[in-house]
C-alpha positions in Angstrom: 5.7 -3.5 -4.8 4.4 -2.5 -8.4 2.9 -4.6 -11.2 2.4 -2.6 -14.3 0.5 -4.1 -17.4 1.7 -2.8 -20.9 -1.5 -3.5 -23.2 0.3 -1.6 -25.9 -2.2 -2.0 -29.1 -3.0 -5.5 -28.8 -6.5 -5.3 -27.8 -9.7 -3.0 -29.3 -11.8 -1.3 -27.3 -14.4 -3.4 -26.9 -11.5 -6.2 -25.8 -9.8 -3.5 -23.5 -13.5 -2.7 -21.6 -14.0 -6.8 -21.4 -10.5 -7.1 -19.7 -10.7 -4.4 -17.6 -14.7 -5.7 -16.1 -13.2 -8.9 -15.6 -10.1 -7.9 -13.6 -12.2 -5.1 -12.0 -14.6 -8.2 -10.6 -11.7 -10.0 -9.2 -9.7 -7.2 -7.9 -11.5 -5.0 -6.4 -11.3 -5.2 -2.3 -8.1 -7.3 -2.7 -4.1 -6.6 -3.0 -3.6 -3.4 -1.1 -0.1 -4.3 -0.3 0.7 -3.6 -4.1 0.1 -1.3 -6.6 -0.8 -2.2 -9.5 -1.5 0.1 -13.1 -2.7 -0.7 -16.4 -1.8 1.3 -19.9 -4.4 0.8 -21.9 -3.9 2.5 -25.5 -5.1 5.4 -25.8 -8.9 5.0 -27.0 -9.6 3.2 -23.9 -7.7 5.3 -21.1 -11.4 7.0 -20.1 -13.4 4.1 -19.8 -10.9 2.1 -18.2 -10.1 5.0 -15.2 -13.7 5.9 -14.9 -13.9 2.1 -14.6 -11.6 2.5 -11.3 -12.1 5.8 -10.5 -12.9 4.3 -7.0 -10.6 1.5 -6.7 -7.3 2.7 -4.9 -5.6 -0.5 -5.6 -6.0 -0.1 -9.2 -4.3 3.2 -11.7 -4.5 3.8 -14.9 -1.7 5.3 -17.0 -1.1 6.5 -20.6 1.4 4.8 -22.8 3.3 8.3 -24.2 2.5 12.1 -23.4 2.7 15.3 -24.8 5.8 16.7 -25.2 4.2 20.2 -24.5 2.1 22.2 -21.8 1.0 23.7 -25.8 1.3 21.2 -28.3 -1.0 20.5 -31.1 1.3 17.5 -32.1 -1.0 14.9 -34.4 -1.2 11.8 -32.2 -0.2 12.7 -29.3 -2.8 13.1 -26.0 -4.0 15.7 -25.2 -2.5 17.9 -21.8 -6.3 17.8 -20.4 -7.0 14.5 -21.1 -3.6 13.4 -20.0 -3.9 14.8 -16.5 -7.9 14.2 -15.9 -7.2 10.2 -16.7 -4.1 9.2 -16.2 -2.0 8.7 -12.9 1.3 7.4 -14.6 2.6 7.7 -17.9 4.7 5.0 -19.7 8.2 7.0 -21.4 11.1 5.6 -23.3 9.9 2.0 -24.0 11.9 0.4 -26.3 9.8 0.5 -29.1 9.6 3.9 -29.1 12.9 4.4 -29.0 13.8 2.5 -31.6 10.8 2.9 -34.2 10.4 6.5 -33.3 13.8 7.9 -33.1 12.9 9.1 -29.4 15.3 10.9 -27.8 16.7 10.9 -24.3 16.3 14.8 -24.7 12.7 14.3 -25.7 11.9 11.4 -22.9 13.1 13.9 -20.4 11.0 16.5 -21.7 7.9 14.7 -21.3 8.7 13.3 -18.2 9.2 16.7 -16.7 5.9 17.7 -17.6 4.0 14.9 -16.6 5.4 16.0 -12.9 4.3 19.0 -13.0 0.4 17.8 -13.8 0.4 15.6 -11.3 1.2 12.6 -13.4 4.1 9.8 -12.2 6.4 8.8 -15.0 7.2 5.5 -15.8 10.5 6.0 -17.7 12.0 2.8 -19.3 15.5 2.5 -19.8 18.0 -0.2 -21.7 21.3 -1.0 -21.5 22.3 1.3 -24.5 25.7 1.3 -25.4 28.5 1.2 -23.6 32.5 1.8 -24.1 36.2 0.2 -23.1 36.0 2.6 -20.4 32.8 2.1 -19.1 29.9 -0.7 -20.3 27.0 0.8 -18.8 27.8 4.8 -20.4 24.7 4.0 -22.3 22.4 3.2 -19.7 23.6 6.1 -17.3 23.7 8.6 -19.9 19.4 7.7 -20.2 19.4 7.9 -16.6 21.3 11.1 -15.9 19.3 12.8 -19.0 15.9 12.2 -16.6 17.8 13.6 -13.6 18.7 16.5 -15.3 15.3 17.4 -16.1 13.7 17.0 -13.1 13.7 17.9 -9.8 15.0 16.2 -7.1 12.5 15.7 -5.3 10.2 14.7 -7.8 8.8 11.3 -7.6 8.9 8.6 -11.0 9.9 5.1 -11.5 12.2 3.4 -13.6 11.7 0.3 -15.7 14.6 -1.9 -17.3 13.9 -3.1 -20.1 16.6 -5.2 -21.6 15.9 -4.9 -25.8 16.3 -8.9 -26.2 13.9 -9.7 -23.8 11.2 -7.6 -24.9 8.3 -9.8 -26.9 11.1 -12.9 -27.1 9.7 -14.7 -24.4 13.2 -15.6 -22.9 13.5 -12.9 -19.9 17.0 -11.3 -18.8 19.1 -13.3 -16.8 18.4 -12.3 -13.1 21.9 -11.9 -11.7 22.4 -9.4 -14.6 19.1 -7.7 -13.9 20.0 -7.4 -10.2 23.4 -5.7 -11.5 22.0 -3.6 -13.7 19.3 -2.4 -10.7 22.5 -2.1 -8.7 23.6 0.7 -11.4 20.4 2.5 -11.4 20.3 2.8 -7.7 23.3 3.9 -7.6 23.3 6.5 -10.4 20.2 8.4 -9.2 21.6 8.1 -5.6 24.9 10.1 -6.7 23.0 12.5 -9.1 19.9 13.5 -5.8 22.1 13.1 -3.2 19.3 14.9 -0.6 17.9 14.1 2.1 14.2 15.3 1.2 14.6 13.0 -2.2 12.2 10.3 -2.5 12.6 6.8 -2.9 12.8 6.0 -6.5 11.4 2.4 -7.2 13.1 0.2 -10.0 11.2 -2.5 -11.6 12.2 -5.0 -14.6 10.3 -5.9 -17.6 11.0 -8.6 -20.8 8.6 -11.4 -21.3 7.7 -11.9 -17.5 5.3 -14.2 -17.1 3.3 -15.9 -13.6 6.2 -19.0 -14.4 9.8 -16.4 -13.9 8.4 -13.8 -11.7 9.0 -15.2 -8.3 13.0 -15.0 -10.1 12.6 -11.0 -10.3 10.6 -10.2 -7.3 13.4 -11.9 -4.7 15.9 -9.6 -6.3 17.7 -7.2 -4.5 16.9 -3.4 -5.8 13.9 -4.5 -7.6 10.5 -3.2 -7.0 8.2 -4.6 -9.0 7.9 -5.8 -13.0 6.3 -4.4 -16.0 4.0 -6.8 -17.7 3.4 -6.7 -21.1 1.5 -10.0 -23.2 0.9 -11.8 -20.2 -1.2 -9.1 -19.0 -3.8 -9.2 -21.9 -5.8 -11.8 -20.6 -7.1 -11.9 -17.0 -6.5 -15.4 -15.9 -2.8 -14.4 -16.3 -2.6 -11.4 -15.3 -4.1 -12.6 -12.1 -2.0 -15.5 -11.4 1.1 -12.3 -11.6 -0.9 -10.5 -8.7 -1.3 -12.9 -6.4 2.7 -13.9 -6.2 3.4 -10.4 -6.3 0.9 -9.4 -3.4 2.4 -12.4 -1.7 5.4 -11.8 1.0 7.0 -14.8 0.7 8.8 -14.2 -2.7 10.3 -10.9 -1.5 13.6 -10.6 -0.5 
């Protein structure tokens, strides 16, 4: 099971550091049954991983990569850095996708390389758009974009992300997130149908908070949640942990 906490830009470093000592206190020799990764922005990536450089419960993760082994690209992080800090990448949120202009094409790109340093992607997908024909064309068409670009037997994660639920504060409905984990199963299963392909967990993320989670986590087809506000304080974070380290509200 996976709990991932989206910090995004709400927090300066010196707030980052503070959040990451207090949850390192209170973590630390605890919750091995899940893993659990925090994206700080991109200022506080190295003091946060050195932070848990020895804490295997605990990974840190960037919130975008290069799109290049060689790029210069202003803003971006750097190929070194990326790899030497970072065990999983955050690709494709939302945001970026639709502030940004991010492609699929581009997604894919950077979640391909992010393999090949060692670094798990964390590739967030949406609904999209869909037609008469076939209502989820959008969302497969994100999906089977990332499964062209890498290899089957590559290992990532997928997040759904359903737009109107991200920062609202009013989650997805969970019959519908089930559905749409359903989809995603079953669109990666068709497109790496191997037997040496790995497991590819499916997590949900919009305005989850300690009060709705035990709604997601009983789902079946879903892994784990992406966190994003109610991960910026400790206390609340913490309260998430322990029902998702806690059996009882699987399936």
């Amino acid at each position: 099971m996976y709990i991932l906490a989206n910090w995004k830009n709400s927090l300066s470093s010196e707030n980052s550091k503070r959040l990451a000592e207090s949850l390192h206190t209170r973590i630390i020799g605890k919750y091995f049954n899940i893993n659990i990764v925090l994206f700080p922005d991109n200022i506080s990536i190295e003091a946060v991983s050195l932070m848990f450089d020895s804490a295997s419960m605990v990974r840190v993760g960037a919130q975008d990569g290069p799109l290049g082994p060689k790029t210069t690209l202003t803003g971006s992080i750097s190929l070194s850095n990326f790899g030497k800090f970072c065990a999983y990448v955050l690709l494709g949120h939302s945001e970026r996708r639709m502030l940004l202009g991010e492609t699929d094409e581009m997604i894919a790109q950077k979640a391909a390389l992010a393999i090949d340093v060692g670094v798990i992607p964390v590739i967030c997908v949406n609904k999209g758009d869909g037609t008469k024909i076939d209502p989820h064309f959008g969302l497969k068409a994100q999906l089977e974009s990332i499964l062209d670009h890498i290899d089957s037997k590559s290992k990532f994660v997928i997040a759904y992300e359903p737009i109107d639920a991200i920062g609202t504060g009013i989650p997805a409905d969970p019959e519908e997130v089930k559905n749409i984990a359903g989809i995603i199963h079953e669109t990666i299963f068709i497109s790496r149908n191997v037997k040496s392909s790995p497991y590819i967990p499916v997590l949900y993320g919009g305005s989850v908070n300690d009060k709705n989670i035990k709604s997601f986590l009983s789902l079946e087809g879903i892994d784990g949640v992406l966190v994003g506000s109610a991960s910026l304080t400790a206390d609340s974070f913490l309260r998430i942990i322990k029902k998702v380290s806690d059996p009882k509200h699987y399936k």
